[in-house]
BAVEXDREN-298962 format. One record per residue (C-alpha): residue number from 1; residue in one letter; chain; x negated, y negated, z. Coordinates in nm, 4 decimals, padded with zeros to 6 digits. Layout:
N
NUM, a, A, X, Y, Z
...
END
This chain:
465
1, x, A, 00.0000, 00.0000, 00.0000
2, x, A, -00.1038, -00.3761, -00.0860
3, x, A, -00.0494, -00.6660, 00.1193
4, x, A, 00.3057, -00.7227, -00.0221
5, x, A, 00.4000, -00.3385, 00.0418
6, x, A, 00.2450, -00.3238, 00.4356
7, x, A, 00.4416, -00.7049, 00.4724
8, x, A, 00.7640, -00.5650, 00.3289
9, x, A, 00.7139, -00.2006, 00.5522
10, x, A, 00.7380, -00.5118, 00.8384
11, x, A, 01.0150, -00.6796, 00.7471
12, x, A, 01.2207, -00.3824, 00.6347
13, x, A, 01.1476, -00.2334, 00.9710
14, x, A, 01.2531, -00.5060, 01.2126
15, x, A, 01.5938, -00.6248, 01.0098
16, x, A, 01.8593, -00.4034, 01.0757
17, x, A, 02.2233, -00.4443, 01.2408
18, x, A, 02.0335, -00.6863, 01.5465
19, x, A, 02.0326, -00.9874, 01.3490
20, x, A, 02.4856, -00.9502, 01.2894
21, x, A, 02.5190, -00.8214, 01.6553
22, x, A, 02.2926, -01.0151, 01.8695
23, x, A, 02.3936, -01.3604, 01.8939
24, x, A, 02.7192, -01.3308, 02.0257
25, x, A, 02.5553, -01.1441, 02.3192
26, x, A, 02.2799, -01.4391, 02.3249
27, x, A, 02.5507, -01.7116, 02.3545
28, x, A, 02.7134, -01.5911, 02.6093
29, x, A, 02.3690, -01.6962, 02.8246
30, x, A, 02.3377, -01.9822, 02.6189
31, x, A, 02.6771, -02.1104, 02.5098
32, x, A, 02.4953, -02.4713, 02.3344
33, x, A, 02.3372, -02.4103, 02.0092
34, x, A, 01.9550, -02.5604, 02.0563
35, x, A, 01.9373, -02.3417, 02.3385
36, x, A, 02.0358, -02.0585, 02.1495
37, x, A, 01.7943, -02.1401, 01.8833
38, x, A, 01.5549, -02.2168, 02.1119
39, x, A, 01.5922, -01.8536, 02.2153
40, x, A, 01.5505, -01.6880, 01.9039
41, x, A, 01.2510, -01.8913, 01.8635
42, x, A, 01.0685, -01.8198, 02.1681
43, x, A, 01.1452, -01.4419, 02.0789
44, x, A, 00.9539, -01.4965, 01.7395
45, x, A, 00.6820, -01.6697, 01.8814
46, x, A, 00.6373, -01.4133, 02.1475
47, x, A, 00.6821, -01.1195, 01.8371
48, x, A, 00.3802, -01.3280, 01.6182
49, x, A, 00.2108, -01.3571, 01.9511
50, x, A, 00.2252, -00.9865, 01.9485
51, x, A, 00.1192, -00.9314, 01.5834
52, x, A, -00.1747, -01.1418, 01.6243
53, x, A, -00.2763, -00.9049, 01.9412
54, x, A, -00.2080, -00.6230, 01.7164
55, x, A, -00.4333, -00.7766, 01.3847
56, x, A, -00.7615, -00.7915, 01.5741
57, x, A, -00.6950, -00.4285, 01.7102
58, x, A, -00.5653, -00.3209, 01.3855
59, x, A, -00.8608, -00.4320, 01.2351
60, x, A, -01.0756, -00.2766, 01.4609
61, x, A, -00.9703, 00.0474, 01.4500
62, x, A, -00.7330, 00.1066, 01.1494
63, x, A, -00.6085, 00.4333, 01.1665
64, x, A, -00.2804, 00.5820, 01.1841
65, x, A, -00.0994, 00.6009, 01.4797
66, x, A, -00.1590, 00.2129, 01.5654
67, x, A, -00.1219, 00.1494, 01.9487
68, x, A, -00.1641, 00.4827, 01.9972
69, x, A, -00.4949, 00.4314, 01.8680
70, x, A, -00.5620, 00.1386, 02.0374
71, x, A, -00.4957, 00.2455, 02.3966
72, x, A, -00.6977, 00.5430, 02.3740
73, x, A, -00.9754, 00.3108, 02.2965
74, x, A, -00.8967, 00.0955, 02.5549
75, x, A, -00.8021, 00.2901, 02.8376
76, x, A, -00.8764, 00.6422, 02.7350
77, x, A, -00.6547, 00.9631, 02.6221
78, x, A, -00.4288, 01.0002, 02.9403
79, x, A, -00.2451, 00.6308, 02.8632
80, x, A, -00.2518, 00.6872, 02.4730
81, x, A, -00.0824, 01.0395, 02.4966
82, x, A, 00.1556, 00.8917, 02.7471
83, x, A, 00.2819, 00.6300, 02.4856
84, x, A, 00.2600, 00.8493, 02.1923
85, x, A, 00.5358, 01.0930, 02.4066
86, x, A, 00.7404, 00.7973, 02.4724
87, x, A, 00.6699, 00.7167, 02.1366
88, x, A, 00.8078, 01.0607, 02.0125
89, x, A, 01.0849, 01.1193, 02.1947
90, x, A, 01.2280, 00.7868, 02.3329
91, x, A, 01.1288, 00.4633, 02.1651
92, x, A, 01.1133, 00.6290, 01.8158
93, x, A, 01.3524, 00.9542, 01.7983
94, x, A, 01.6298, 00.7607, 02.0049
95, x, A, 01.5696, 00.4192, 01.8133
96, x, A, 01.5883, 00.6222, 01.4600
97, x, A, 01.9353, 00.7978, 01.5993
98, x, A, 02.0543, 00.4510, 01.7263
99, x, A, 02.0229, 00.3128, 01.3862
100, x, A, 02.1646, 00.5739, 01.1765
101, x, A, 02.4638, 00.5960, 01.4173
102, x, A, 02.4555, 00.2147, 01.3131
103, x, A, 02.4794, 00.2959, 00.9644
104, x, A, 02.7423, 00.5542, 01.0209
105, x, A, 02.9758, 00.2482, 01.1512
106, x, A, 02.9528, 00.0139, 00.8722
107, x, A, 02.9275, 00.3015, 00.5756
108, x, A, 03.2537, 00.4208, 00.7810
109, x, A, 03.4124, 00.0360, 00.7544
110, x, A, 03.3349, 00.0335, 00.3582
111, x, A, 03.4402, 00.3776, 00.2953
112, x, A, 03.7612, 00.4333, 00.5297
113, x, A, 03.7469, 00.8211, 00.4866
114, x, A, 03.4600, 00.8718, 00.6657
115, x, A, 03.5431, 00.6721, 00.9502
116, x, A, 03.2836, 00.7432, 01.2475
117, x, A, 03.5714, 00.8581, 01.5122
118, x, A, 03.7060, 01.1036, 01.2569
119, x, A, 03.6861, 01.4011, 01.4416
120, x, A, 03.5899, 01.6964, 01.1717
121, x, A, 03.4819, 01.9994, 01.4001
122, x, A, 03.3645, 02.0814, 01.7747
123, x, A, 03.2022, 02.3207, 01.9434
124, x, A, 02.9151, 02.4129, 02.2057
125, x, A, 02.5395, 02.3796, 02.1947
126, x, A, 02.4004, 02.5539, 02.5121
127, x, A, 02.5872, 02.3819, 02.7500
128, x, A, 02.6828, 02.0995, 02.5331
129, x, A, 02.9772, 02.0428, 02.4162
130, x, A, 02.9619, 01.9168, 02.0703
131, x, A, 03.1748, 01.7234, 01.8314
132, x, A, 03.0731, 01.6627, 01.4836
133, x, A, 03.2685, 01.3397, 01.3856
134, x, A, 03.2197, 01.1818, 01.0022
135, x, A, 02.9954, 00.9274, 01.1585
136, x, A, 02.7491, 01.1994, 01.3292
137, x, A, 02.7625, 01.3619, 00.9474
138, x, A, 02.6984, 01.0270, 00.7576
139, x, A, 02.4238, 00.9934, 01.0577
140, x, A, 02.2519, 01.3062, 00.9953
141, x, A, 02.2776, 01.2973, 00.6056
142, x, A, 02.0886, 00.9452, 00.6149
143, x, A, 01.8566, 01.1005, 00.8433
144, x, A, 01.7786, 01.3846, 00.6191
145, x, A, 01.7929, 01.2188, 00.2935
146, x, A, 01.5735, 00.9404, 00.3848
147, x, A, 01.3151, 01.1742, 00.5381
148, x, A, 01.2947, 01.3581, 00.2150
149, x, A, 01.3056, 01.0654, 00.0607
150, x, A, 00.9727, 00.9348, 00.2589
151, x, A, 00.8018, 01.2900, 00.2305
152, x, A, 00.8066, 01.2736, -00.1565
153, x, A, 00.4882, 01.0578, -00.1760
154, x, A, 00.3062, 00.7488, -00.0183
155, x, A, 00.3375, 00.5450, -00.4143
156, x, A, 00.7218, 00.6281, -00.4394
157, x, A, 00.8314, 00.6004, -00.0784
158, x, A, 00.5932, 00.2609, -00.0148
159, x, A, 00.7795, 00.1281, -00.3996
160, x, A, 01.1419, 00.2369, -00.2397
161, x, A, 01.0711, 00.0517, 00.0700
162, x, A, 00.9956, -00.2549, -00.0842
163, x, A, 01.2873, -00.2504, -00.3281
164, x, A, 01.5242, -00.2062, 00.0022
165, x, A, 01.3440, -00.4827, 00.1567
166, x, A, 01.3657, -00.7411, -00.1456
167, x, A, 01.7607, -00.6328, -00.1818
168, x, A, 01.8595, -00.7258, 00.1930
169, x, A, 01.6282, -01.0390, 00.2002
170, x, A, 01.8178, -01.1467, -00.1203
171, x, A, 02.1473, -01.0928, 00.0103
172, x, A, 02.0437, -01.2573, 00.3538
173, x, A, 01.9120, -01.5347, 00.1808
174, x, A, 02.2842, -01.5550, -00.0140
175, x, A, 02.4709, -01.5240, 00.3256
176, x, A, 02.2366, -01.8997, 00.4147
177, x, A, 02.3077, -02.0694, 00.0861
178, x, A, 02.6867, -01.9911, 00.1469
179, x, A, 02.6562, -02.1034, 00.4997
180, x, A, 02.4659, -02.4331, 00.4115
181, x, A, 02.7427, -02.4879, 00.2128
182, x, A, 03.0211, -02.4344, 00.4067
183, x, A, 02.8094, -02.6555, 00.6551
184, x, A, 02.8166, -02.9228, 00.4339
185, x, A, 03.1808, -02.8710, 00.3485
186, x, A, 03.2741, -02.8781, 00.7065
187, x, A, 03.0166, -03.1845, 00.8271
188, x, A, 02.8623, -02.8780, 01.0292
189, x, A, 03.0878, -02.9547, 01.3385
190, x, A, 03.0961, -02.6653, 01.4834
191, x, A, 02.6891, -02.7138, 01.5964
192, x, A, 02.7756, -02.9439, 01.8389
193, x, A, 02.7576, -03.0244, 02.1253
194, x, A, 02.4159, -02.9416, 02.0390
195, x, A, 02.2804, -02.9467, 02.3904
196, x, A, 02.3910, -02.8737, 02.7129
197, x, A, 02.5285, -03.2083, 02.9037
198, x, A, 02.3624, -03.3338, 03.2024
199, x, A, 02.3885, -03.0845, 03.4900
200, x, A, 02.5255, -02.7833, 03.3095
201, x, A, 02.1954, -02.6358, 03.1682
202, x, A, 02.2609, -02.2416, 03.1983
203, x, A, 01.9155, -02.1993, 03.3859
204, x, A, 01.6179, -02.0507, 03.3340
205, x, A, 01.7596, -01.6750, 03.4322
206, x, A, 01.9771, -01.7296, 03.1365
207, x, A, 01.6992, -01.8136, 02.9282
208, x, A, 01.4908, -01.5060, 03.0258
209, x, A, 01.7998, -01.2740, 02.9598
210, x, A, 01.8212, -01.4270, 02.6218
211, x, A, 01.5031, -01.3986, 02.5062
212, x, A, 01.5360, -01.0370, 02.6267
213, x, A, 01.8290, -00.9425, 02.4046
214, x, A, 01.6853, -01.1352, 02.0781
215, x, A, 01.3156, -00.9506, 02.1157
216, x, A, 01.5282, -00.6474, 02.0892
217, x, A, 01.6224, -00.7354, 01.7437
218, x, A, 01.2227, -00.8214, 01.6659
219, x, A, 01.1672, -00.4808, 01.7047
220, x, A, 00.9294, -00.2851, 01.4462
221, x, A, 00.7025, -00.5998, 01.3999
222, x, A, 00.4382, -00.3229, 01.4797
223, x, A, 00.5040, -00.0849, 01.1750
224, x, A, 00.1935, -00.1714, 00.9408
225, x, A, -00.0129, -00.0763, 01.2546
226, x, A, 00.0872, 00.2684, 01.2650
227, x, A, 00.0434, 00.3322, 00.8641
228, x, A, -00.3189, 00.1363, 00.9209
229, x, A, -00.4366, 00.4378, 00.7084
230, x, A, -00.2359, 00.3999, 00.4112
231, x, A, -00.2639, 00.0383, 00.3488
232, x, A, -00.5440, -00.1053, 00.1241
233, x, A, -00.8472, -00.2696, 00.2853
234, x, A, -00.6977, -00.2225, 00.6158
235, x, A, -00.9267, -00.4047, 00.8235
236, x, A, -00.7679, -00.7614, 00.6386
237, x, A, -00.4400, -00.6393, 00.4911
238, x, A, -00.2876, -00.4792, 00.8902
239, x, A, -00.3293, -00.8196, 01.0478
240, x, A, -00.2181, -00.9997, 00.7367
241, x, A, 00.0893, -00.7714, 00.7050
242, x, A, 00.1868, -00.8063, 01.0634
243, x, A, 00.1766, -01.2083, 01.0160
244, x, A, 00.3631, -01.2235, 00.7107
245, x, A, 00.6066, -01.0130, 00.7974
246, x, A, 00.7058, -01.1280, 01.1349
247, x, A, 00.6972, -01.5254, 01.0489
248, x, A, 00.9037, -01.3974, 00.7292
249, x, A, 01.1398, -01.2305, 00.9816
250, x, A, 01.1644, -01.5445, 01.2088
251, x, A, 01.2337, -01.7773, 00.9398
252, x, A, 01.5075, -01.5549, 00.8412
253, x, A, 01.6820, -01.5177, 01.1905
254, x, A, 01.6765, -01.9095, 01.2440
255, x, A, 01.8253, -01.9855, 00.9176
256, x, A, 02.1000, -01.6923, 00.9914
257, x, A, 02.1528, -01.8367, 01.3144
258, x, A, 02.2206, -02.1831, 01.2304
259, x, A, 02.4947, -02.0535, 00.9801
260, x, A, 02.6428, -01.8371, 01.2810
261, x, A, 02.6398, -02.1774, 01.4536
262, x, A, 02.8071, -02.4389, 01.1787
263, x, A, 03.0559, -02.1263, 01.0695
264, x, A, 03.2156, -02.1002, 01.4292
265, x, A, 03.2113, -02.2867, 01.7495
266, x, A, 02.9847, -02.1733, 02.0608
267, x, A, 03.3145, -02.0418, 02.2558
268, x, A, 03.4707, -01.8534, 01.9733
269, x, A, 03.0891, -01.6961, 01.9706
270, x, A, 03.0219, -01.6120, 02.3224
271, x, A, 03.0361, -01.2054, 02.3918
272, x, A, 03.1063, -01.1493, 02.0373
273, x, A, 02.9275, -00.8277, 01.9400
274, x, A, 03.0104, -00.8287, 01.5085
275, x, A, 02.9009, -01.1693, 01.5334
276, x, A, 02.7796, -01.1813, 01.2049
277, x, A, 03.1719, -01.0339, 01.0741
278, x, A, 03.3324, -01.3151, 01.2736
279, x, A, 03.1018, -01.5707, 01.1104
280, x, A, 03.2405, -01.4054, 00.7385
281, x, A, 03.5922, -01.4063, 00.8073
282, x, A, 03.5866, -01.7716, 00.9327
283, x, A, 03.3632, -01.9043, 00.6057
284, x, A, 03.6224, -01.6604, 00.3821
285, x, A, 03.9317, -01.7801, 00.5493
286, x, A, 04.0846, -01.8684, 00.2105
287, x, A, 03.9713, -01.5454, 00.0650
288, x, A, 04.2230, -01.2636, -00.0068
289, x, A, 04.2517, -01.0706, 00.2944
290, x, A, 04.0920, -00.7309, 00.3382
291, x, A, 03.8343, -00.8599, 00.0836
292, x, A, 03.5867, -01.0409, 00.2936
293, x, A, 03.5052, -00.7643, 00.5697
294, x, A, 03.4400, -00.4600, 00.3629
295, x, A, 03.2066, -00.6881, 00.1722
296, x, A, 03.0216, -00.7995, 00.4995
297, x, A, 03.0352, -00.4284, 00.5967
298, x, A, 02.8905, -00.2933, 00.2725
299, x, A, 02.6027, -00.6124, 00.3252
300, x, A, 02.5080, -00.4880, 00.6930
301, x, A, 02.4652, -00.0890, 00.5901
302, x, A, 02.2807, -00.1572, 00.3081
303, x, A, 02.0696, -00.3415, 00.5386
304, x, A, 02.0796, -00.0834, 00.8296
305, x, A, 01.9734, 00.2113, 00.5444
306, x, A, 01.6796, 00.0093, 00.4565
307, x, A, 01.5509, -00.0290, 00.8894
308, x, A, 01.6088, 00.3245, 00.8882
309, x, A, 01.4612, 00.4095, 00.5980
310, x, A, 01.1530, 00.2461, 00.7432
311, x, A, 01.1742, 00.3199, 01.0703
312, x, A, 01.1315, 00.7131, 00.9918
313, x, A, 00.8396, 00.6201, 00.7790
314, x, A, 00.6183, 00.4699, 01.0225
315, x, A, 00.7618, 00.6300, 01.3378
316, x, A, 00.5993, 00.9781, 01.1597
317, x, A, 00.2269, 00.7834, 01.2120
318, x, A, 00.2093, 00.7982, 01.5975
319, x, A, 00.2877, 01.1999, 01.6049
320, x, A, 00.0571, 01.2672, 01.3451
321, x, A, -00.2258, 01.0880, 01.4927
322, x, A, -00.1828, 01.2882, 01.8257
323, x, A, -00.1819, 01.5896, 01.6314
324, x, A, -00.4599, 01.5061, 01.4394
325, x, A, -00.6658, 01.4136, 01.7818
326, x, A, -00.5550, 01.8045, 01.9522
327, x, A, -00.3251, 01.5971, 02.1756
328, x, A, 00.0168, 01.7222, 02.0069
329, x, A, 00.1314, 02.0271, 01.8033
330, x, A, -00.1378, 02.0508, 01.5814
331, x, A, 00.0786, 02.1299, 01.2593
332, x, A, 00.2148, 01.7639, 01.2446
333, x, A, -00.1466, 01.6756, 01.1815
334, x, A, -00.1587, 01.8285, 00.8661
335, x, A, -00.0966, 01.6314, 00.5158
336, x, A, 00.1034, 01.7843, 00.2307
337, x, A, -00.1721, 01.9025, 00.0481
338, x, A, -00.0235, 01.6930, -00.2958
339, x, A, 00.1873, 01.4348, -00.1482
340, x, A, -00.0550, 01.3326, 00.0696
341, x, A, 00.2080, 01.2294, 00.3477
342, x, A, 00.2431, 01.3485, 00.6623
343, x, A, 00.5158, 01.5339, 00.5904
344, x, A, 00.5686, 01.8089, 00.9039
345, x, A, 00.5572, 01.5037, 01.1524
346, x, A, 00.8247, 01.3400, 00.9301
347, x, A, 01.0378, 01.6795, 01.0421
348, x, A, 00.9624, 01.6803, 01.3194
349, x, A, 01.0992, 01.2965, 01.3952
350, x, A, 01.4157, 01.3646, 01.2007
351, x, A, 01.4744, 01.6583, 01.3949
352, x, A, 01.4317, 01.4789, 01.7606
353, x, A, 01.6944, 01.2123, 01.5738
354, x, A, 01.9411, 01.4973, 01.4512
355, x, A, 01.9335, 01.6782, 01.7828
356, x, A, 02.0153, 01.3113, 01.9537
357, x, A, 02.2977, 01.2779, 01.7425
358, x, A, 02.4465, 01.5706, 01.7560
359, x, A, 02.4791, 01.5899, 02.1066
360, x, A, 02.5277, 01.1954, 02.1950
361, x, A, 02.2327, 01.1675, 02.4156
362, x, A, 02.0169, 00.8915, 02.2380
363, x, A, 02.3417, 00.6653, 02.3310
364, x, A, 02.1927, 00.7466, 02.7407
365, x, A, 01.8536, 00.7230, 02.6281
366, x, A, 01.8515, 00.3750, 02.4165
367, x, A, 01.8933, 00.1923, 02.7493
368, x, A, 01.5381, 00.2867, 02.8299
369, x, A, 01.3841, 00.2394, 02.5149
370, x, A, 01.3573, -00.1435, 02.6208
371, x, A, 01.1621, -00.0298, 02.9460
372, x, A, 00.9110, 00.1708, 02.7575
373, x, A, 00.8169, -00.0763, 02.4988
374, x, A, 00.7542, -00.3975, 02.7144
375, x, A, 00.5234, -00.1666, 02.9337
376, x, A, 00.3416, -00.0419, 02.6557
377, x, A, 00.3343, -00.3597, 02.4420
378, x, A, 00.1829, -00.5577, 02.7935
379, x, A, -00.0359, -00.2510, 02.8111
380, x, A, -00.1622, -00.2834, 02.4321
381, x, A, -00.1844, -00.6908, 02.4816
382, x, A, -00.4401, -00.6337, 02.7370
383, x, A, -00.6393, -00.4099, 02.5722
384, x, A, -00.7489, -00.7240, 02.3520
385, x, A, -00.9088, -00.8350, 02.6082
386, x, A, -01.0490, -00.4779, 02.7659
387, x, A, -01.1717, -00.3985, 02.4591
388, x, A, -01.3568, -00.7593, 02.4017
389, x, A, -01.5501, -00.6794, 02.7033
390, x, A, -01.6275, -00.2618, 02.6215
391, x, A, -01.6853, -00.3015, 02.2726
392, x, A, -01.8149, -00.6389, 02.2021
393, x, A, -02.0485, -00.5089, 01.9166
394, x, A, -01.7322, -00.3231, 01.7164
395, x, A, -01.6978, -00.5306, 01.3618
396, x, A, -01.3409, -00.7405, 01.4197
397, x, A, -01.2712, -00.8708, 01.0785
398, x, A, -01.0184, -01.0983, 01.2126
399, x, A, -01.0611, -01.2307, 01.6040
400, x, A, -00.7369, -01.3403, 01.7687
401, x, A, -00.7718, -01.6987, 01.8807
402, x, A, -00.7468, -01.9748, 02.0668
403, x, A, -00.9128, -01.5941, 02.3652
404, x, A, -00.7663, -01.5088, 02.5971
405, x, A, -00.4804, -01.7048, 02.5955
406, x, A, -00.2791, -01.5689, 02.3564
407, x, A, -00.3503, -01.1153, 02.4820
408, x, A, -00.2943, -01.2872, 02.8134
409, x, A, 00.0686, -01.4807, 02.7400
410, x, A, 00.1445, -01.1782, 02.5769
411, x, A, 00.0712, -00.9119, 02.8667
412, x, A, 00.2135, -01.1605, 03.0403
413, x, A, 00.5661, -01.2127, 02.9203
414, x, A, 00.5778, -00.8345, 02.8812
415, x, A, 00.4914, -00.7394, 03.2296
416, x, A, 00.7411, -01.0558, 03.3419
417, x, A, 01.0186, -00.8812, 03.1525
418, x, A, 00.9387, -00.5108, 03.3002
419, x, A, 00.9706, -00.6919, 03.6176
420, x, A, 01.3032, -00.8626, 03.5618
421, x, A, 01.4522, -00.5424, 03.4029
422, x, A, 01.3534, -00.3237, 03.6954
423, x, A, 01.4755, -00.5439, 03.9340
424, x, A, 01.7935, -00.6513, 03.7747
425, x, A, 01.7941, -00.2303, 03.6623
426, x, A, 01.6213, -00.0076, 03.9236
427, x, A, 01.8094, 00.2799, 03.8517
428, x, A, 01.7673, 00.2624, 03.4632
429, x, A, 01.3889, 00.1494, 03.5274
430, x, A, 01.3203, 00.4748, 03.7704
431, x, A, 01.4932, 00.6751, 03.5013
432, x, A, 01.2721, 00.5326, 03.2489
433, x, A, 00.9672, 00.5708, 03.4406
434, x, A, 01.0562, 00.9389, 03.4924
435, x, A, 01.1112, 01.0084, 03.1581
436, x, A, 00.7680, 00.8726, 03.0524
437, x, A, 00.6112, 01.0644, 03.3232
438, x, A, 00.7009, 01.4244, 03.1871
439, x, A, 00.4399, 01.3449, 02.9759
440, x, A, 00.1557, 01.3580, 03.2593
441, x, A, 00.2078, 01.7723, 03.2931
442, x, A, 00.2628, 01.7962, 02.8724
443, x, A, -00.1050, 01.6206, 02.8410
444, x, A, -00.2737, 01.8323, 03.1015
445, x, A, -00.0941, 02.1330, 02.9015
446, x, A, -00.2101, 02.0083, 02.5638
447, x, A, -00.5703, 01.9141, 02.7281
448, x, A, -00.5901, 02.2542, 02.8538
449, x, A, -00.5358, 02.4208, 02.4820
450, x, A, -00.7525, 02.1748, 02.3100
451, x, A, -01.0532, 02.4062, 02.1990
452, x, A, -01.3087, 02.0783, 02.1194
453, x, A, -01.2425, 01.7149, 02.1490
454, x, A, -01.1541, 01.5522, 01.8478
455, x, A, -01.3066, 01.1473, 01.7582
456, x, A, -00.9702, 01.0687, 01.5725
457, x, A, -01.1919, 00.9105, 01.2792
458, x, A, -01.2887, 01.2585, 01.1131
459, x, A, -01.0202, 01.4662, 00.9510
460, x, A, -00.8077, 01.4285, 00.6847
461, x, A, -00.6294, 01.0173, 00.6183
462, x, A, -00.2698, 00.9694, 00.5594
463, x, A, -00.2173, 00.8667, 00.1787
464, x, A, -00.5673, 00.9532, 00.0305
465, x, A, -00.5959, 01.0868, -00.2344
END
């Protein structure tokens, strides 16, 4: 992959259903629209912080896997394998369920017959009981398709990914120019008040929970990390990539937000999940009815098929880089021999994803997902700085600056928001904590079968040729 191709594996990863659902859930902290902006715009500075972090690591050490990678060189085996687990089973088999189920919904709302609640069959798996609705089969079919899809080739699934990404920045880009102009049309009344007036500012508590729920829809900023191998000159193109493609993501959200703000008023916002719907029906008032939403619906699963489609591409990376290392099942480290994909960890992913869906659990699991990645991403934020001090002779194309301010805001806002969440959450934050630590007995179990150490810089390389 080029620049463009490792930029678009960015975008295409982050935008999903997040930028339609999320405000509504974001005004009801902030119910003013600068603050609400304001928001979305500390969440993308925080996310470009975070790419930054990720460039000088990335071009340190770019391999696949990404901050798997970079915490076993910071902090040794133990802490990588612990994410890489996570990784596996939480953050990227639950996240990869979570948005197919997404895709389910909206395919569902275009195509009434396979409505997600239609229940088709049921039954028992183990002890589960099991109901296989049209949404769980629309679900797993995405799932499936798109993993064979992504296992066909590094050219053609790297081409596809970009084509997905150009369609939905297109159409997003339409959904602005049809919101400036209904802005214009309508003097843009509904922005105001713009501010807060004098003694009603929401407070800084509503700020932080905010910023929480719109870094939720920055997710995937990190994907060109974990597919380091498979990107052209690496060592310049990862921390390029990561730049490009979160700024590009940022710009986006503003300008989508500022139509969600001229198209309805802050209290006809506020605790709004289908934000983005709302916004639709209220610019297409005039429209015929039932014309309007299964457009919008159509809009957002074409754009949640393209985050999946992308999330089970890089998500593969982080398994197969265990693998590769002896710290995983040591098939996923093998590469189709002609594809040249990794395509038994791609499998393996889908089949975590399948199993969630099936049986509902990723729906118990997704509140944790948040836990894990602000521990790992203040973990990986600080290994800038570990790693300046370990390994100051190691060649760093690119050198995050103005050091250490930036690894340290980062770490910093991350550990803050572990903090909040376990304190505002200490049930779901224990949970979370115990299901990353049933990796500590896996590594000691994978340790123990290891027959040599591995450097993770010989073997085979995802994508060459």
């Amino acid at each position: 992959m080029g620049l463009f191709e490792a930029s678009s594996l960015v975008v295409g990863s982050v935008i999903g259903s997040g930028i339609f659902m999320t405000s509504g859930l974001i005004a009801e902290f902030l119910p003013y629209s600068m603050p609400m902006l304001a928001a979305w715009l500390a969440a993308g500075i925080v996310t470009m912080i975070g790419a930054l972090c990720y460039g000088e690591l990335g071009s340190m050490f770019p391999r696949a896997g990404g901050p798997y990678v970079y915490l076993k060189e910071a902090y040794g085996a133990a802490p990588a394998f612990l994410y890489g687990w996570t990784f596996f089973f939480l953050i990227g088999g639950a996240g990869v369920a979570a948005i197919a189920t997404g895709f389910a919904e909206y395919f569902g709302a275009v195509f009434p017959v396979f409505e997600s609640g239609r229940l088709m069959m049921s039954g028992r798996l183990f002890s589960l009981d099991i109901q296989i609705t049209a949404g769980r089969l629309i679900s797993i079919a995405a799932v499936i398709g798109l993993t064979l899809f992504n296992g066909s080739g590094l050219r053609k699934s790297a081409r596809g990914q970009s084509i997905l990404t150009i369609i939905r920045v297109v159409l997003l880009l339409g959904f602005v120019a049809i919101g400036a102009w209904y802005g214009i049309k309508t003097r843009a009344v509904n922005l105001k008040p713009l501010f807060p007036p004098a003694g009603a500012w929401p407070g800084w508590s509503a700020f932080g929970a905010a910023l929480i729920t719109a870094l939720w829809s920055f997710d995937g900023w990190y994907a060109a990390s974990c597919a380091a191998e498979e990107i052209r000159d690496p060592r310049r193109n990862v921390p390029r990539s990561l730049l490009l493609g979160t700024a590009s993501v940022l710009i986006l959200y503003l300008a989508v937000n500022i139509v969600y703000s001229m198209a309805l008023p802050m209290e006809r916002m506020r605790g709004v999940v289908r934000v983005g719907q709302e916004a639709v029906a209220a610019m297409f008032a005039s429209a015929p009815q039932g014309t309007a939403a299964p457009a919008f619906a159509g809009v957002v699963a074409l754009t949640i098929f393209g985050c999946l489609s992308a999330n089970i591409f890089f998500c593969a990376r982080v398994p197969y880089a265990m693998a590769r290392d002896g710290l995983f099942f040591r098939r996923l480290g093998i590469l189709h021999p002609v594809k040249r994909v990794p395509d038994k960890a791609l499998w393996a992913e889908a089949a975590v994803a399948v199993i969630l869906i099936l049986t509902g659990t990723f729906q118990k699991l997704i509140d944790y997902v948040l836990f894990g990645l602000v521990l790992f991403f203040s973990a990986t934020g600080a290994a800038v700085i570990v790693l300046r001090r370990r390994a100051p002779a190691v060649e760093r194309p690119y050198r995050l600056r103005p050091y250490p301010l930036l690894p340290l805001a980062f770490a910093a806002v991350n550990g803050a928001i572990l903090v909040a969440l376990a304190v505002e959450h200490p049930g779901q934050a224990a949970v979370a904590a115990g299901l990353i630590g049933t990796g500590i007995p896996a590594y000691f179990l994978w340790k123990g079968r290891r027959r040599r150490p591995q450097s993770g810089t010989g073997g085979p390389r995802a994508g060459e040729a």
